[in-house]
TIKE-551726 format. One record per residue (C-alpha): residue in three letters; y, x, z. Coordinates in steps of 0.5 Angstrom, whole numbers, always signed. Layout:
<vexzas>
ALA / Y / X / Z
...
</vexzas>
This chain:
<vexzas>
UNK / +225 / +170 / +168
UNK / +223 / +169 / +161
UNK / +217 / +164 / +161
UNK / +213 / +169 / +156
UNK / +214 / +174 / +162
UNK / +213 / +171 / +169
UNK / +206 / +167 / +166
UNK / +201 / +167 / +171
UNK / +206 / +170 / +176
UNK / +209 / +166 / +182
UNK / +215 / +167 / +186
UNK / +210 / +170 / +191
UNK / +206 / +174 / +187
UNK / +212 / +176 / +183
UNK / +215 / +179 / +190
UNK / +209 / +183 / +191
UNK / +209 / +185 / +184
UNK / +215 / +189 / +185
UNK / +214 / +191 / +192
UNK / +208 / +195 / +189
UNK / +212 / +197 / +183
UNK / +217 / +200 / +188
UNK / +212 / +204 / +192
UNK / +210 / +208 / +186
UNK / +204 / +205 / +183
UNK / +202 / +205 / +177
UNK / +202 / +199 / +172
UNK / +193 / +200 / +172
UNK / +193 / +199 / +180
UNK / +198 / +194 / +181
UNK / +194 / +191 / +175
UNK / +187 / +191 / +179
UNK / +191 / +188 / +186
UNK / +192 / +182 / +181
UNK / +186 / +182 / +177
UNK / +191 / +182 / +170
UNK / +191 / +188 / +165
UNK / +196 / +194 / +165
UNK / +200 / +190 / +160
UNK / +201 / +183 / +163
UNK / +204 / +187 / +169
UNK / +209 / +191 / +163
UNK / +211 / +186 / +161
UNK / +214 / +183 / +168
UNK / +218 / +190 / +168
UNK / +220 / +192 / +161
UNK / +225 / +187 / +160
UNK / +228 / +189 / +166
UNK / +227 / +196 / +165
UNK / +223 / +199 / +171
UNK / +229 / +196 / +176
UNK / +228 / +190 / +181
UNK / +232 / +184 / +178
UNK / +237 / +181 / +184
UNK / +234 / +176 / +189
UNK / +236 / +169 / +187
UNK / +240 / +166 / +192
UNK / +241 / +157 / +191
UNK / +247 / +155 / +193
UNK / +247 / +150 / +199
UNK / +250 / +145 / +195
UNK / +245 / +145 / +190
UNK / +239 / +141 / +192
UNK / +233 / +143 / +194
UNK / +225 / +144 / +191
UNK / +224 / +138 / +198
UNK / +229 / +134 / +196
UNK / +227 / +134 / +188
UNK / +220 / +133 / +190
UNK / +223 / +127 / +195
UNK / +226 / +125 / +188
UNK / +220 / +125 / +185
UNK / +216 / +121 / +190
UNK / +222 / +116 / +190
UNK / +222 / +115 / +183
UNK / +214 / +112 / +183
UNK / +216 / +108 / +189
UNK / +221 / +104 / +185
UNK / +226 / +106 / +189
UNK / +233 / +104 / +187
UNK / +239 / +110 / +186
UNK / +242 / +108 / +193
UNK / +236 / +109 / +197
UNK / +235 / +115 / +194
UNK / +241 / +118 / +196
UNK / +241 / +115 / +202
UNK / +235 / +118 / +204
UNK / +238 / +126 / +203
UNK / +245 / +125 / +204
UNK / +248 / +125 / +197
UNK / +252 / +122 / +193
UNK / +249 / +116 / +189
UNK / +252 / +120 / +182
UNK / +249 / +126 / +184
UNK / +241 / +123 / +183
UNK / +243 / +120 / +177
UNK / +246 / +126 / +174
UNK / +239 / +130 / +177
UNK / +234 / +125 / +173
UNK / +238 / +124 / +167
UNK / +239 / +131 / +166
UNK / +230 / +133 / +167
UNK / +228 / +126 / +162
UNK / +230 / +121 / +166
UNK / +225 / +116 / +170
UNK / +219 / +117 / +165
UNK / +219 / +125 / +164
UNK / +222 / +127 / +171
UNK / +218 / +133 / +175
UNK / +221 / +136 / +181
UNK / +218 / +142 / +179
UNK / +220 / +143 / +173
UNK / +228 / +141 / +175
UNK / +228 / +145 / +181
UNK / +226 / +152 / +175
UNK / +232 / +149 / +169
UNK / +236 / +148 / +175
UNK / +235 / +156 / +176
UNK / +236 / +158 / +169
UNK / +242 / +153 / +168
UNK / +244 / +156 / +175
UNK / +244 / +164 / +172
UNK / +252 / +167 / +170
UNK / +251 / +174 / +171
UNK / +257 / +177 / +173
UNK / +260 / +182 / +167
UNK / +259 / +189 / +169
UNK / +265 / +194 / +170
UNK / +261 / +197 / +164
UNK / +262 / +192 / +160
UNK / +269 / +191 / +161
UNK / +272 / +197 / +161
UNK / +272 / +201 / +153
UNK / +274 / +206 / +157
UNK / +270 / +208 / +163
UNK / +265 / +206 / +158
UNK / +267 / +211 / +153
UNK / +267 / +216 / +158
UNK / +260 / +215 / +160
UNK / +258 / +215 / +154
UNK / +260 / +222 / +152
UNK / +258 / +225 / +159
UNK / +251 / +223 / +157
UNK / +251 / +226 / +150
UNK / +252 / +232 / +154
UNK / +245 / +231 / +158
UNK / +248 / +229 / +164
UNK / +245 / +225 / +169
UNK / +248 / +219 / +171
UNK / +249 / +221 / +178
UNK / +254 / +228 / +176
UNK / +257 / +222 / +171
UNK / +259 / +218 / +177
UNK / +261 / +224 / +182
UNK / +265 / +227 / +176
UNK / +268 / +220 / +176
UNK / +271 / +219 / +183
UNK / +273 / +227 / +183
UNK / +277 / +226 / +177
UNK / +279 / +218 / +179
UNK / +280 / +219 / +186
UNK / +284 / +214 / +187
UNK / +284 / +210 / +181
UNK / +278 / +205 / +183
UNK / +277 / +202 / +175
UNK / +275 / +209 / +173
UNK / +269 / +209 / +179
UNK / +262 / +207 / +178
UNK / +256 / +207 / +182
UNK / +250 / +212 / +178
UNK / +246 / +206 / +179
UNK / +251 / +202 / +175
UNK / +250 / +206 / +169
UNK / +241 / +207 / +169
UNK / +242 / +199 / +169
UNK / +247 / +199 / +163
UNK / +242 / +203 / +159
UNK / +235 / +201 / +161
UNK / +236 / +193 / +161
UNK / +239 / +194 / +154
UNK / +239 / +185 / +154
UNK / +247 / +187 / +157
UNK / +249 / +190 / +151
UNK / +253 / +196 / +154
UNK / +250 / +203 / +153
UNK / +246 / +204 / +147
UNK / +238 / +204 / +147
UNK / +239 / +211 / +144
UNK / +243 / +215 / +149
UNK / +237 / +214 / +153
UNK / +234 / +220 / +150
UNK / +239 / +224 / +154
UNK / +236 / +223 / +160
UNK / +232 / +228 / +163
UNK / +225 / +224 / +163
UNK / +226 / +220 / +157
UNK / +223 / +215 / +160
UNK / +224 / +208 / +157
UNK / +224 / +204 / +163
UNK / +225 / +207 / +171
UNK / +219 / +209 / +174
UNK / +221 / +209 / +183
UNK / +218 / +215 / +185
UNK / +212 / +214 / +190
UNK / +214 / +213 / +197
UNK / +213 / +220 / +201
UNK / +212 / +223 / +195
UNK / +216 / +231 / +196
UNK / +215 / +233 / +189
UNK / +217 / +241 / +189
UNK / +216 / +241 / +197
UNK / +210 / +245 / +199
UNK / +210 / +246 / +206
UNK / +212 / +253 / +208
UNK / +212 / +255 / +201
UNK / +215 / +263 / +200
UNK / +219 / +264 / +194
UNK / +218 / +268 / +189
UNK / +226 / +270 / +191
UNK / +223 / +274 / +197
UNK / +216 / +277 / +193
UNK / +216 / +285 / +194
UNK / +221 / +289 / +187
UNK / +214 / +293 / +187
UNK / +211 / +286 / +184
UNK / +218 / +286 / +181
UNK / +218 / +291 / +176
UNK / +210 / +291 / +176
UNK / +211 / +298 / +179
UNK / +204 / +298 / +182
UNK / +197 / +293 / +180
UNK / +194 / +288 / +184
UNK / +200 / +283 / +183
UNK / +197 / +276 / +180
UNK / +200 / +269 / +176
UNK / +196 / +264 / +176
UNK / +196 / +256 / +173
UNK / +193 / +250 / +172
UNK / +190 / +249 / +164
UNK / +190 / +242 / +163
UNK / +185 / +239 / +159
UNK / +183 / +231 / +157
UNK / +180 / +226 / +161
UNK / +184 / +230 / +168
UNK / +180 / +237 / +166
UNK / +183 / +243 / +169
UNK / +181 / +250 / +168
UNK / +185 / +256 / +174
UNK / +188 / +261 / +169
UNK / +191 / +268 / +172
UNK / +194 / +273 / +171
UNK / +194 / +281 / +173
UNK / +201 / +283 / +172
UNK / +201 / +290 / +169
UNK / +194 / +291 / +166
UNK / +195 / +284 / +163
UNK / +187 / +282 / +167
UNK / +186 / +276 / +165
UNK / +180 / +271 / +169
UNK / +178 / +264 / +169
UNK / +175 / +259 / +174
UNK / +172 / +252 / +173
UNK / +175 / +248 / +178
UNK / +172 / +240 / +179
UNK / +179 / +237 / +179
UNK / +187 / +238 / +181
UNK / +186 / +236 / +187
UNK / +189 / +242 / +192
UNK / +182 / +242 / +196
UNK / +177 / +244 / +190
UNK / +182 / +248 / +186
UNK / +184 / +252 / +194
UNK / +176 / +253 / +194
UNK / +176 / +255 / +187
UNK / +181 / +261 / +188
UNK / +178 / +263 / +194
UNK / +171 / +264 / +190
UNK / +174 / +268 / +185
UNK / +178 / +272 / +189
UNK / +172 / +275 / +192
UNK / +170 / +277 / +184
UNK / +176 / +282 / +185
UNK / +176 / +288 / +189
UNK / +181 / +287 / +194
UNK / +186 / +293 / +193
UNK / +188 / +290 / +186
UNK / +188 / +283 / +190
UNK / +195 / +282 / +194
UNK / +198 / +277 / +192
UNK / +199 / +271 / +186
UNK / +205 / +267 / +184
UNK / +204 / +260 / +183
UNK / +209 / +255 / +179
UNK / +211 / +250 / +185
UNK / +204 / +245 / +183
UNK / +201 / +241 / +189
UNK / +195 / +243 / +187
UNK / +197 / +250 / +191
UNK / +200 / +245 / +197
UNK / +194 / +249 / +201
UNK / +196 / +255 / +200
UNK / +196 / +257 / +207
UNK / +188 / +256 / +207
UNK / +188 / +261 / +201
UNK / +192 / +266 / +204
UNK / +188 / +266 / +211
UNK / +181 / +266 / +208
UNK / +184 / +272 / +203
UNK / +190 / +276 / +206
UNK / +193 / +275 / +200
UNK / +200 / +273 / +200
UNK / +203 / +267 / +195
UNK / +209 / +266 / +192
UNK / +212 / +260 / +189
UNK / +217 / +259 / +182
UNK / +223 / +256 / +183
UNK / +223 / +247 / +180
UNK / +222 / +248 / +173
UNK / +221 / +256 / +173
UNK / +215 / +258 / +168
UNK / +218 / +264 / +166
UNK / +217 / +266 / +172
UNK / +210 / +267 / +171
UNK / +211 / +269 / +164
UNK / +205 / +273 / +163
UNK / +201 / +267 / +166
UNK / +205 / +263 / +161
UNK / +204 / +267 / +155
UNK / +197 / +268 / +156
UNK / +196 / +260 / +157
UNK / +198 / +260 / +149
UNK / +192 / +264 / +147
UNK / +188 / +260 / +151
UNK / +189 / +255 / +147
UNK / +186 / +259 / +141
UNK / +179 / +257 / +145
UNK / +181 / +250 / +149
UNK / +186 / +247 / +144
UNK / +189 / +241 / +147
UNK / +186 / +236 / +148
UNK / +180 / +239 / +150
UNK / +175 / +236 / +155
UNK / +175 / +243 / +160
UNK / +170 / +239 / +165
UNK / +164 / +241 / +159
UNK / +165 / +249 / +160
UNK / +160 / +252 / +164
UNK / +163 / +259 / +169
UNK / +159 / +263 / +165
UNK / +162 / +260 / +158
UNK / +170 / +261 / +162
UNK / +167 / +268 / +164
UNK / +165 / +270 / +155
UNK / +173 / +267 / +154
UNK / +176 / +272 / +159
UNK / +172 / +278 / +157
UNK / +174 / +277 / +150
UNK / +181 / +277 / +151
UNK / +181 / +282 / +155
UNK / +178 / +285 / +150
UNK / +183 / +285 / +145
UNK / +188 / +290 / +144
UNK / +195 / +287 / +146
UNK / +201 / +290 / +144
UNK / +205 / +290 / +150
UNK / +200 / +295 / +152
UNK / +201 / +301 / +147
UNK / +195 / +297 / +144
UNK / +190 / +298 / +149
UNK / +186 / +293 / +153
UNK / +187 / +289 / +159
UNK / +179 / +291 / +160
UNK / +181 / +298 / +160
UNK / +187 / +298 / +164
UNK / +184 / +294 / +169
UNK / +177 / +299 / +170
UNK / +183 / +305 / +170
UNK / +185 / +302 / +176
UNK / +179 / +299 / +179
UNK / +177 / +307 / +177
UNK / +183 / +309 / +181
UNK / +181 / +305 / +188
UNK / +173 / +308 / +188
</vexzas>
């Protein structure tokens, strides 16, 4: 590792670095363990691009740091070439070639020599990226068309299954592209990626991104939500705020009924509660069900259902249209909090006003009436 970088950070310490980095934590977190900044931590893994470097394993002809600082002792005792090497067992030539090499008797540190011996040591093996234009080219091109290196490397032993040359690992090729110091892939193919990210980030151990615990798919939600046949059916979400602020946003599917809850924070407990407190604002036979975007801030949603009777649904990944009515409303929202917005300084009172005056607007989607008026129609009706 280039000096600039590994400053401050032994063998040891650069270990326990890498081993918090795998974990999933964040450059602050690891920062506070080692009480350095974020950016001493970033500039330990942005030059390798987010991804571990290989340990380092010394060859057993080499010498050792012991035998190095043998060396060094002997040196300032006046012991001869001879002596030295007979002490640790190798040639005479070889302890010349080791002093002469790290600034003779005057200037030799066993410390010093042990680290250039490592540098001079490094021979990085070309990767089979680099050494096939064609097996590049094609890897190239797959990724211009977005897709992942792991579709890459399965498409690559379908078409080539007996021709190994034509056979990289997906690893291989996240590694040509995030360490550009290989000069394989160009920098600029990285934008194809899904993340855009310029470094690989591991994702947190334990993490189960997308899995709620018995989740119920929106798959199997009645047709009569389906086709907004009949009120009571809700869309809900998180909007998002600076400084981690959030708001609850849901949606009536066929009046376009829009309520807000102040929520303390992401955290599943606070926005669950949040929700069960709103929930008892609506009267319950136009409450029987919310659909949800797959958030772990709904990962309680069983709590939900049992302190409400209201069944929940979650999108499929990467899904919004799903909860379109939620999704359109979160944009005119955004007339009242614009992003970038500090939402933890609304009062349940001021989120109240807001509601009331969207709901108050005429929507075109509804013959011009208003959400307000349809969304009485139906309360009216269950009177």
């Amino acid at each position: 590792m280039d000096g600039r970088y590994g400053r401050g950070f032994n063998a040891v310490a650069q270990e326990e670095l890498w081993d918090r980095w795998r974990r999933g934590e964040s450059l602050k977190a690891i920062g506070r363990a080692f009480g350095k900044p974020s950016s001493s931590i970033y500039f330990q893994v942005a030059p390798h691009g987010g991804i571990r470097p290989r340990r380092r394993r010394r060859s057993r002809l080499a010498l050792t740091f012991a035998e190095r600082e043998e060396i060094s002792r002997g040196i300032a005792a006046a012991r001869s070439l001879r002596a030295m090497a007979r002490l640790l067992g190798h040639a005479p030539s070889t302890v010349s070639r080791e002093i002469r090499r790290n600034g003779g008797y005057d200037r030799y540190r066993a410390a010093v020599a042990d680290e250039n011996a490592l540098a001079r040591a490094r021979r990085p093996k070309r990767c089979k990226l680099a050494s096939s234009p064609r097996l590049r080219g094609a890897v190239a091109r797959k990724l211009r068309l977005n897709w992942s290196p792991e579709q890459i490397a399965g498409w690559l032993k379908r078409a080539y299954p007996e021709d190994e040359r034509y056979q990289v690992s997906h690893e291989t090729i996240y590694r040509s592209l995030y360490i550009q110091a290989r000069g394989v892939l160009k920098k600029e193919l990285v934008r194809h990626l899904r993340s855009k990210r310029t470094m690989r980030r591991p994702r947190r151990i334990g993490d189960k991104r997308g899995q709620i615990v018995d989740s119920v798919s929106i798959r199997k939600r009645p047709a009569t939500v389906e086709d907004r046949a009949v009120p009571g059916h809700w869309e809900g979400d998180l909007l998002s705020g600076s400084n981690n602020s959030y708001i609850a946003t849901l949606v009536e599917r066929q009046t376009r009924y829009v309520t807000l809850a102040k929520v303390a924070n992401k955290d599943t407990q606070a926005v669950v509660s949040a929700l069960i407190k709103q929930a008892k604002t609506i009267p319950n036979e136009l409450y029987k069900s919310l659909t949800w975007d797959r958030g772990k801030e709904l990962a309680d949603h069983r709590r939900f259902t049992l302190a409400t009777n209201i069944d929940v649904y979650f999108c499929d990944p990467q899904s919004p249209w799903q909860r379109g009515s939620n999704e359109n409303t979160n944009g005119l929202l955004r007339q009242y909090f614009p992003k970038g917005t500090d939402l933890s300084a609304y009062t349940q009172a001021r989120l109240n006003r807001v509601a009331r005056q969207l709901n108050e607007r005429p929507r075109k989607t509804l013959g011009f009436e208003t959400p307000a008026e349809r969304f009485s129609a139906c309360v009216a009706s269950t009177a």
